[in-house]
C-alpha positions in Angstrom: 135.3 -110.7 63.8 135.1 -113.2 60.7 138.3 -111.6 59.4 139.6 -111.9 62.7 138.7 -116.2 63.1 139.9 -116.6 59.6 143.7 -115.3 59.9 143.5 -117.6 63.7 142.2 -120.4 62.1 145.4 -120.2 59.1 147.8 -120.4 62.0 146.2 -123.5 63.3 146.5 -121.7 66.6 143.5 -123.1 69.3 144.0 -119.3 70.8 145.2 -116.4 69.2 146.9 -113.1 70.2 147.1 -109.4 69.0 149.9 -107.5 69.6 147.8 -105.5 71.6 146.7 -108.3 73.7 143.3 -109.6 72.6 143.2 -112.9 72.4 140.0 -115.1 72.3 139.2 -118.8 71.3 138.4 -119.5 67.7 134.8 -119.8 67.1 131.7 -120.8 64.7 129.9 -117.8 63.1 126.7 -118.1 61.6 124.6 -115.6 60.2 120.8 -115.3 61.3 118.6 -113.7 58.2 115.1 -113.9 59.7 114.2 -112.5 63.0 111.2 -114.6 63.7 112.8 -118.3 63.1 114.0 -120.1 66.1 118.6 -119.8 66.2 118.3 -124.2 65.8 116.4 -124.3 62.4 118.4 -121.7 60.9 121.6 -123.2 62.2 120.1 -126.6 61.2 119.1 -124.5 57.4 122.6 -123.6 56.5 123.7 -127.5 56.7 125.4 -127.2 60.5 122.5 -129.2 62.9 125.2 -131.2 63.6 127.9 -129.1 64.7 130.5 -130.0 67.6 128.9 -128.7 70.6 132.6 -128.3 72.1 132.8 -125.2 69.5 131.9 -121.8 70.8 129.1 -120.5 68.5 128.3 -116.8 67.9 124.8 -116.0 65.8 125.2 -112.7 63.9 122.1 -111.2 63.3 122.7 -110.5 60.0 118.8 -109.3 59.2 120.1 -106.3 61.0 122.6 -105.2 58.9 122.3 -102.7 55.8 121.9 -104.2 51.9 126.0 -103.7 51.6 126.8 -104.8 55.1 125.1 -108.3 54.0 126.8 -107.9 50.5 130.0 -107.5 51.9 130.0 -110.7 55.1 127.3 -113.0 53.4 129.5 -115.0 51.6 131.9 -115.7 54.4 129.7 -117.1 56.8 129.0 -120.0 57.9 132.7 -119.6 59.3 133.4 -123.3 60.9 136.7 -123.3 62.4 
């Protein structure tokens, strides 16, 4: 999904189509690392409290993934687009 915001956002596209038909609405991505925290403070953590509200946001739990999985996404996220 990250990959997938990143090309949309390079075309400065507000929407965003596969040629298979997908298209969705370029969103923020954030990655949640601890299960127990509220979603706000670790929003508010990674510098992004005062996001635009008009943004679609999507919370990855990231705690979930594998050692590797985390290796391999944690430096591209926060994505803002």
């Amino acid at each position: 999904m990250v990959g997938k915001m990143e090309d949309a956002k390079l075309r400065l596209d507000p929407t965003w189509r596969w040629p298979d038909g997908w298209r969705d609405r370029l969103v923020a991505i954030v990655g949640l690392s601890d299960p127990d925290a509220p979603i706000a403070d670790q929003i508010a953590a990674q510098g992004l409290s005062g996001i635009n509200p008009d943004v679609p946001l999507l919370a990855v739990p990231t705690f979930k993934f594998s050692a590797k999985e985390r290796a391999a996404i944690g430096h591209r996220l926060p994505f803002l687009p």
